[in-house]
C-alpha positions as CSV (number, residue, x, y, z in Angstrom):
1,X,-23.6,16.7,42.4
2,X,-23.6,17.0,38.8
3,X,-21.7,14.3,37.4
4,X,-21.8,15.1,33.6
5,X,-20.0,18.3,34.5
6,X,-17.3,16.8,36.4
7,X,-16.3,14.2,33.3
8,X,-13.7,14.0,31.4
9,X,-14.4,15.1,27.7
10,X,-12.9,12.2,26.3
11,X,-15.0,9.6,28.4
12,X,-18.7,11.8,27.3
13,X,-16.8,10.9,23.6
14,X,-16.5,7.5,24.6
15,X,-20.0,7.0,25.6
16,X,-21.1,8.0,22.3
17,X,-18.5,6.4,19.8
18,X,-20.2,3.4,19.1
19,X,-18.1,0.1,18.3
20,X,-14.6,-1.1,17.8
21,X,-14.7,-2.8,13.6
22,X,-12.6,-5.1,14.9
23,X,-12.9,-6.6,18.3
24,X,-16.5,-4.8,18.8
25,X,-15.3,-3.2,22.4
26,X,-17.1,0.0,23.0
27,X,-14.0,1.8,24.9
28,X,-13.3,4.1,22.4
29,X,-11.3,7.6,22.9
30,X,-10.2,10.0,20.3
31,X,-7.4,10.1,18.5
32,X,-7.9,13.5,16.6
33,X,-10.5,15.8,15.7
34,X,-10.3,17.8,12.5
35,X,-13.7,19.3,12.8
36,X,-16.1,18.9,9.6
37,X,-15.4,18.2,6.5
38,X,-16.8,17.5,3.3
39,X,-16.6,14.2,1.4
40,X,-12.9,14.7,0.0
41,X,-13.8,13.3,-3.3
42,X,-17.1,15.2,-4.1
43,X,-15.6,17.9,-6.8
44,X,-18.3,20.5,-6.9
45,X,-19.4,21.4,-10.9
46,X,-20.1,25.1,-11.6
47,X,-23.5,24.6,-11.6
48,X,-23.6,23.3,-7.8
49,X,-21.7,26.2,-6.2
50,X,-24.4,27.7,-4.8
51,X,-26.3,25.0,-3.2
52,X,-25.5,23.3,0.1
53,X,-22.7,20.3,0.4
54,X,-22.8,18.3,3.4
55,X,-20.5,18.1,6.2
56,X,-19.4,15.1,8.1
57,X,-17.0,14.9,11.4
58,X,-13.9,14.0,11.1
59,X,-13.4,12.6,14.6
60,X,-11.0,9.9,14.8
61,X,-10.9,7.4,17.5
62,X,-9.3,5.1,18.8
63,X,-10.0,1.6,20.3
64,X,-9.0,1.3,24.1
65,X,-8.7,-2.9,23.7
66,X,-7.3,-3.3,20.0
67,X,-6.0,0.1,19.4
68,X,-7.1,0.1,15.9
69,X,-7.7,4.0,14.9
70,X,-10.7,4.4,13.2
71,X,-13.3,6.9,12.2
72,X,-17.1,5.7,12.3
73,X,-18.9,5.4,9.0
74,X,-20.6,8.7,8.8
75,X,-21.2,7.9,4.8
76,X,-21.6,4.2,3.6
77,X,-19.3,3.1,0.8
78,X,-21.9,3.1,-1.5
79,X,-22.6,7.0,-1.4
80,X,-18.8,7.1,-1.7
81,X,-17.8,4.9,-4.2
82,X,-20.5,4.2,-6.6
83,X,-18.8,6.5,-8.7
84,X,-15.6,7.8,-8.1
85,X,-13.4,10.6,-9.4
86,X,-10.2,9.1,-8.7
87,X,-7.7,7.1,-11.4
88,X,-5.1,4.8,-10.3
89,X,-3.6,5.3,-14.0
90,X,-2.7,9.1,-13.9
91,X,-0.1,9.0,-11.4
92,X,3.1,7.6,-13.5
93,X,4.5,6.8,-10.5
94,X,1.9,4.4,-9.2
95,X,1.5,2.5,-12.1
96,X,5.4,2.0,-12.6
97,X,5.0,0.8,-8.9
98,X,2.6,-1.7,-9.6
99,X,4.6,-3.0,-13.0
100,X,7.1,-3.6,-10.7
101,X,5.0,-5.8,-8.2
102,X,3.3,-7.8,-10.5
103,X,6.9,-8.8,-12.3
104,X,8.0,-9.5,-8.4
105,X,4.7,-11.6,-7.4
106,X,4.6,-13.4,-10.7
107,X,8.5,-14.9,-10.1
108,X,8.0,-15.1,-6.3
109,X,4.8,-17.2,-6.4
110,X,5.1,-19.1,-9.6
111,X,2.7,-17.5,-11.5
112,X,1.1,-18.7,-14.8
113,X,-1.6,-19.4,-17.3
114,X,-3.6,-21.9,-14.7
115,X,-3.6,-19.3,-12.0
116,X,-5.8,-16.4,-11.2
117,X,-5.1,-13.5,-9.7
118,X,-8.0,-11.3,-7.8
119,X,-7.5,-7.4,-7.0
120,X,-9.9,-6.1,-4.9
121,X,-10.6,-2.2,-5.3
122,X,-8.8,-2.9,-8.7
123,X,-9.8,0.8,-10.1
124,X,-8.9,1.5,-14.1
125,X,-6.8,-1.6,-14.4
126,X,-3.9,-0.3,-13.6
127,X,-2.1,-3.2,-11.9
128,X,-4.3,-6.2,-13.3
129,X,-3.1,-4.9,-17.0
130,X,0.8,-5.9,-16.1
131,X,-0.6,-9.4,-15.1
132,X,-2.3,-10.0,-18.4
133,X,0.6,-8.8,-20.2
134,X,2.2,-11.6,-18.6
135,X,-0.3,-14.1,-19.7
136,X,-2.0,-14.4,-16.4
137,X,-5.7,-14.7,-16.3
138,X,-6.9,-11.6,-13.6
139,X,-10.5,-10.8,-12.2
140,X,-11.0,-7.5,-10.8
141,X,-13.7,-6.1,-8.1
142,X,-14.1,-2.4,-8.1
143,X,-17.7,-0.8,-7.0
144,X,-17.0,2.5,-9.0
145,X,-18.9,1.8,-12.3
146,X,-17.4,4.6,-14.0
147,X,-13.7,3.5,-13.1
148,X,-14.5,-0.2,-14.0
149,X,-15.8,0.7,-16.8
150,X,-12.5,2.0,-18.2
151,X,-11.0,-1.5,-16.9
152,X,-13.8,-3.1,-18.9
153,X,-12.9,-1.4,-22.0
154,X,-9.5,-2.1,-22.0
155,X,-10.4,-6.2,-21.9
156,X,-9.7,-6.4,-18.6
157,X,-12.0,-9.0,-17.2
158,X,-14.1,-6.5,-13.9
159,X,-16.9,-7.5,-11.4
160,X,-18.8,-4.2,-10.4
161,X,-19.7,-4.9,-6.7
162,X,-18.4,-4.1,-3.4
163,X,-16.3,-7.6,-1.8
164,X,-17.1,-9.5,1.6
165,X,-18.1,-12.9,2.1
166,X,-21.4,-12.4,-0.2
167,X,-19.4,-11.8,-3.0
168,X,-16.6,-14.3,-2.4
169,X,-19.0,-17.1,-1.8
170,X,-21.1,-16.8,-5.3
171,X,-17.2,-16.6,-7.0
172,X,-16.1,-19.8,-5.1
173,X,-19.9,-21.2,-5.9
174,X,-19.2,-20.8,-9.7
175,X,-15.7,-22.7,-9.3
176,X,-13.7,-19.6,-9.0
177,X,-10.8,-19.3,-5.9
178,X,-7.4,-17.6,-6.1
179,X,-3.9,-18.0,-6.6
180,X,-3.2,-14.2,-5.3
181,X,-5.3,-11.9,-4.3
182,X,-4.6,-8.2,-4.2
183,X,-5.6,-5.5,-2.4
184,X,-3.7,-1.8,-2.8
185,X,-5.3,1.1,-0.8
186,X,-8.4,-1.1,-0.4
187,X,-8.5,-2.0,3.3
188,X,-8.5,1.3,4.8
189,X,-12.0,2.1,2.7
190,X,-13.6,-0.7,4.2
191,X,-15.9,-0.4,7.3
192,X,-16.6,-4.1,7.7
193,X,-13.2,-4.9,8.1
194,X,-14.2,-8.9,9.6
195,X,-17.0,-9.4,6.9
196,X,-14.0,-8.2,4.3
197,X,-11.0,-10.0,5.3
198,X,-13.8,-13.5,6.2
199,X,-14.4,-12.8,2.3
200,X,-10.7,-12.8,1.5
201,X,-10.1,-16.1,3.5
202,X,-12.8,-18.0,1.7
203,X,-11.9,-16.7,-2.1
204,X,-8.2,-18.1,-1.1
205,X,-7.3,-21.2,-2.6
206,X,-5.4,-23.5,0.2
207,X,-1.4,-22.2,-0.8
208,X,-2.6,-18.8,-2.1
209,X,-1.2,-15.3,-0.8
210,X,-3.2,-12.6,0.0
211,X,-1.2,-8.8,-0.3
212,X,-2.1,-5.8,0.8
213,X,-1.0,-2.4,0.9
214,X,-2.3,0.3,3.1
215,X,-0.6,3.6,4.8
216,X,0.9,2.6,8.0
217,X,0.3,4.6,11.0
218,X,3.2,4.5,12.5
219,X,4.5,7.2,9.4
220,X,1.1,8.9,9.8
221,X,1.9,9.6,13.4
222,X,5.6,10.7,12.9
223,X,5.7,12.5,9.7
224,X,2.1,14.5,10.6
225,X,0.1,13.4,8.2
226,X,-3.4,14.2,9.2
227,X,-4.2,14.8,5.5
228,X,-4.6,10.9,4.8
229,X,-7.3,11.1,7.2
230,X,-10.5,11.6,5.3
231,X,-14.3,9.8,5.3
232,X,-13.2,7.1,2.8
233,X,-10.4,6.1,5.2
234,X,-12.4,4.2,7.5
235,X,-9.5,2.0,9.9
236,X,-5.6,3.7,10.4
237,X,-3.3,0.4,11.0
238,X,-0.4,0.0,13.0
239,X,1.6,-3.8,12.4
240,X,0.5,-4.7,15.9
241,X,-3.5,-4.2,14.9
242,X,-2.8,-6.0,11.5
243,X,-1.3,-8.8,13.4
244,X,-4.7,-8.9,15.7
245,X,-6.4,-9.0,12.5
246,X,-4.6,-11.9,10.7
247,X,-5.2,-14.0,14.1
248,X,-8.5,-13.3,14.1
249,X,-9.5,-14.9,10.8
250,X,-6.5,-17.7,11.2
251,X,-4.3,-16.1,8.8
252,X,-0.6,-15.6,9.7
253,X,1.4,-12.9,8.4
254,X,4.3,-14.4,6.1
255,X,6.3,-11.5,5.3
256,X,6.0,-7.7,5.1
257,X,7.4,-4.8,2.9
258,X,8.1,-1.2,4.1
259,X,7.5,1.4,1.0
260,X,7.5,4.8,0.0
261,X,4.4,4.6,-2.0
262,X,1.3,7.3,-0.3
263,X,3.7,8.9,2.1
264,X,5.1,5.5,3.6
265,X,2.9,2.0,3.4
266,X,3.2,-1.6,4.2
267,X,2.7,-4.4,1.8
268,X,1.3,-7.3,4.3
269,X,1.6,-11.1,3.0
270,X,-0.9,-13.3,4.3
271,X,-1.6,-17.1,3.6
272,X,-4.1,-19.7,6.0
273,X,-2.2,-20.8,9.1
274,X,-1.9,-24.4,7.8
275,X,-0.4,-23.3,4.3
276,X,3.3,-24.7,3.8
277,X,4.6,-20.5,4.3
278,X,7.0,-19.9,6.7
279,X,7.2,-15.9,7.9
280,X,9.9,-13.7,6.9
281,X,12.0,-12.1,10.1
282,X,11.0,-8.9,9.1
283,X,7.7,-9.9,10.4
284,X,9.0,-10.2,13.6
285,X,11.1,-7.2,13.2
286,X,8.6,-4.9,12.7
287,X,6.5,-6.6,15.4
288,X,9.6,-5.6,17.7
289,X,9.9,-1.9,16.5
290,X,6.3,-0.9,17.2
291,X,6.7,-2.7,20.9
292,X,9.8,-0.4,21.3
293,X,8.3,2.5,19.8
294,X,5.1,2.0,22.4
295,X,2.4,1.0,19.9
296,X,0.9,-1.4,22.4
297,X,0.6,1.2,24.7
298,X,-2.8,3.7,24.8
299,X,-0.4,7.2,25.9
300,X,1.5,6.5,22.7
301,X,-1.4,8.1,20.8
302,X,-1.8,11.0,23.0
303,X,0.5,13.6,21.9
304,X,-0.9,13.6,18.2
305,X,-3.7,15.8,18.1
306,X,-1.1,18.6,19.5
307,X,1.3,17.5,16.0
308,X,-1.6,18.9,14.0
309,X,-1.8,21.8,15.2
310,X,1.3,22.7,15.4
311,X,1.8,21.8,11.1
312,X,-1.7,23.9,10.9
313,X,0.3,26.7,12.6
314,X,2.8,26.7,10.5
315,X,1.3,26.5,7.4
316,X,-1.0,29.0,7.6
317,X,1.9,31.1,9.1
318,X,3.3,30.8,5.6
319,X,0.8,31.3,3.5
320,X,-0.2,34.8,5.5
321,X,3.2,36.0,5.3
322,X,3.8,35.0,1.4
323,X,0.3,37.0,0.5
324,X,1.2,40.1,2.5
325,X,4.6,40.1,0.4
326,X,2.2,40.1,-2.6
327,X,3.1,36.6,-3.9
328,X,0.8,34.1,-6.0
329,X,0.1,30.8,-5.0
330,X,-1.4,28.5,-6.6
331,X,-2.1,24.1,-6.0
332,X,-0.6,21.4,-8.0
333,X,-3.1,18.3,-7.2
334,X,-6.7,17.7,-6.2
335,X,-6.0,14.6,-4.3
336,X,-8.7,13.7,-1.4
337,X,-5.9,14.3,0.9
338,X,-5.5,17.9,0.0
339,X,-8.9,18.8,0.4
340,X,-8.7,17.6,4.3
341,X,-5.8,19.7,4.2
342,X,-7.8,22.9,2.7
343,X,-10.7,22.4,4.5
344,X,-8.8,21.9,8.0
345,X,-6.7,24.5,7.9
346,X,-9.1,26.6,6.2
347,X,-7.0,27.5,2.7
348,X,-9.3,28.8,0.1
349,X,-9.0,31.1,-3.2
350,X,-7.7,33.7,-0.5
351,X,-4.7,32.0,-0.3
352,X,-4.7,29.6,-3.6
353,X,-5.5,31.0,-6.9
354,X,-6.5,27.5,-8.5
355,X,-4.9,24.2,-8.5
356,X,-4.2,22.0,-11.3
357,X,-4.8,18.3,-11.7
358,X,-4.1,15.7,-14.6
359,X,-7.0,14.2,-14.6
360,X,-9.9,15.6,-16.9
361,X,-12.5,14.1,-14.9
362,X,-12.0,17.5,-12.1
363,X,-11.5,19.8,-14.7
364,X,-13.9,22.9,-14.6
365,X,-15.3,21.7,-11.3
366,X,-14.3,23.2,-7.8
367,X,-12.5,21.3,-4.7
368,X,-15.4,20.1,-1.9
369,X,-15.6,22.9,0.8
370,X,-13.4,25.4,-0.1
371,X,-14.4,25.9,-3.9
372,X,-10.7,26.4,-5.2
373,X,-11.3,25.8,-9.1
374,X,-9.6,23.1,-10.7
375,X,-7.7,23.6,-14.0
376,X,-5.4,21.8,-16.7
377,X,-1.8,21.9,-15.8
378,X,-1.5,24.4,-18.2
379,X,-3.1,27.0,-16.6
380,X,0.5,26.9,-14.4
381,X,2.3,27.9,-17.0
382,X,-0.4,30.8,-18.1
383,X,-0.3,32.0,-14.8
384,X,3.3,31.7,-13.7
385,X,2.8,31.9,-10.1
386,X,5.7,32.8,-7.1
387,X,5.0,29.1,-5.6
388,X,3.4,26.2,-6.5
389,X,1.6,24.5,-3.7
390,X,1.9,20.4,-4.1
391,X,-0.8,19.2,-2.3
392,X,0.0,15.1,-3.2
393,X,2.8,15.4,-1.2
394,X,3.6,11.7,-1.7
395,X,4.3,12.5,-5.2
396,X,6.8,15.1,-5.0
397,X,9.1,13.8,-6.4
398,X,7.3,13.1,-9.8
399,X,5.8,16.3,-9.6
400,X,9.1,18.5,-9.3
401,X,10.5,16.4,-12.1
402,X,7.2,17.2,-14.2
403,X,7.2,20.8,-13.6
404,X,10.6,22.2,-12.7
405,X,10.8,24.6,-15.6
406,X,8.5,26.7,-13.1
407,X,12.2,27.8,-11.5
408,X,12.4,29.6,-15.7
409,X,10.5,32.7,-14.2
410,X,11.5,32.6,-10.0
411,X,8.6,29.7,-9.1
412,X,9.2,27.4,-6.2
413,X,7.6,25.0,-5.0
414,X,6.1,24.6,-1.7
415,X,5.2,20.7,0.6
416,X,3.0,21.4,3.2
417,X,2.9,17.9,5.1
418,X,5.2,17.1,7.5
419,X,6.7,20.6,7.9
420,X,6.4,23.9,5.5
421,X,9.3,22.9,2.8
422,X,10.3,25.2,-0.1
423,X,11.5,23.8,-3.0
424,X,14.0,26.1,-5.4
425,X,14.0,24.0,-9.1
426,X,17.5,26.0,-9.5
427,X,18.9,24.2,-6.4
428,X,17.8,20.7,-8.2
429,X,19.9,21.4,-11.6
């Protein structure tokens, strides 16, 4: 009998999957496949077009034991984030958002000019700037050289180096521990998830809080947003994994935070379990929403794969039938979600014209894959398209505000992620 041919295609991909990061089982299944992509933040300059970029799967799994999603490291951080074309600072939103936290944290945990606050993944300085406007000394950790670089120059106090226990152990070695440590779209980019949060626990002074923010799953799953999935997003968490998580290094979860921020995140509290924190219901409340909703439960994560591509359907039903009408389309954004998006779904200069992006860092270079050029936001008013395609969905909102005079010549917008949605500036007025 031949038993290969008579398995199940998930259990060959099991076989082959490698490791849970977290509790190291090797019963692994997946969770989606969105074929091969290229490294989402690897903006292709003119000169590069014609030679070959390199294509990595973008095979999610999941863990059978844990059920923490994950993707296996396919590309080390260091090819990934040595340096970096993404700035925390050029997203108005974001940077309003973390104003506002710092203010919040500094009140909430009695902030002042004896304490130190640690970000890990700290970027341009966006966030760690509020805190020394406050008075509060601030050490940042980015690995990017480039984008610590512009933290540097701004007197913002910035190890260059990737953090886990290594790194937290010469800091605690030179008399350095922390009040609060911060970590905001970090701990989904990390593929050592035990060595990183071990490093966390030991750079933690005795009362400190640890927070983190991170896309939570659960709004990944319902709202179909496969676009967050790309190779820097090593680990997908649900509540119930993070709560396997704290246990694991003897941290308890104090109190939690549902935001809007990234297409709907979680900011986690943590503290040691012997610290004098008590947890917040909401802990337990969200605990008790994702046992309702079946997050402990393996078939839960079944039916997502089909989710995708159904929204694939649909938006390149769309597109197709907006180009045979003869209309012009082109991108607002370069995020690395919208280039898993493109590359998926296949959208290139067939269907886009160009897309636009604040950031002059992208300028005159080409999205990864699909080679859509990237232009000043201008270029939208030069070329007065029918629609504008937003591909940060998650800032919407800010963008339509930005750029509603598009409705002067008939423009609308158009939000791919979680269903086709077209946006008429008139209707907003």
């Amino acid at each position: 009998m031949n038993v290969r041919a008579m398995t199940p295609f998930h259990t060959l991909v099991d076989r082959a999957a490698g490791s849970c990061r977290l509790c190291g089982s090797s019963h692994m299944r997946t969770f989606v496949d969105l074929g091969m992509s290229p490294l989402c933040e690897s903006f292709v300059p003119p000169e590069k077009l014609d030679t070959m970029e390199p294509y990595y799967p973008l095979h999610v799994l999941i863990c059978e034991e844990c059920l923490l999603v994950q993707l296996k490291e396919y590309v080390t951080p260091d090819n990934i984030f040595r340096e970096y074309a993404y700035f925390s600072s050029f997203s108005t939103s974001w940077v309003a958002h973390a104003k506002a936290y710092c203010e919040t944290m500094t009140r909430r945990i009695d902030l002042g000019p004896e304490s130190l606050v640690v970000e890990l993944a700290s970027n341009d300085g966006y966030l760690l700037q509020h805190f020394v406007g406050l008075g509060i000394p601030v050490l940042g950790i980015e690995p990017a050289a480039n984008v610590a670089q512009v933290a540097i120059d701004k007197g913002i106090p910035t190890r260059t180096d990737f953090f886990g226990q290594t790194v937290a152990q010469d800091l605690v070695d030179s008399g350095v521990q922390a009040d609060l440590i911060v970590g905001n779209n970090v701990l989904a980019h990390v593929p050592d998830l035990n060595d990183f949060v071990a490093g966390m626990c030991r750079l933690l002074k005795p009362d400190g809080v640890i927070t983190l923010e991170f896309p939570h799953l659960e709004r990944l799953m319902a709202e179909n947003q496969f676009d967050t999935i790309y190779h820097e997003h090593f680990s997908y968490f649900s509540f119930v994994t993070i709560e396997r998580l704290a246990q694991k290094h003897r941290l308890k979860l104090i109190d939690v935070d549902e935001l809007p921020t990234h297409g709907g995140s979680l900011r986690i509290y943590l503290a040691h379990e012997g610290s004098q924190y008590i947890p917040s219901q909401r802990v337990q409340n969200l605990l008790d929403r994702e046992q309702r909703l079946g997050f402990r439960e393996l078939s839960t994560y079944d039916a997502f794969a089909d989710q995708v591509k159904r929204t694939k359907r649909q938006l390149l039903s769309f597109l197709i039938a907006a180009k045979a009408e003869g209309k012009t389309i082109c991108g607002y954004g370069a995020p690395g979600k919208g280039n898993t998006l493109l590359n998926y779904c296949g959208i290139g200069v067939d269907f886009l014209d160009f897309t636009v992006d604040r950031n002059p860092y992208k300028h005159g270079r080409y999205t990864p894959g699909m080679h859509i050029p990237i232009l000043p936001v201008s270029a939208i008013d030069d070329a007065k398209p029918d629609y504008v395609f937003i591909l940060p969905w998650n800032l919407k909102r800010e963008i339509v505000d930005q750029m509603r005079h598009i409705g002067e010549w008939g423009g609308r917008f158009v939000v791919p992620i979680p269903n086709v949605e077209i946006i008429n500036p008139e209707d907003l007025r």
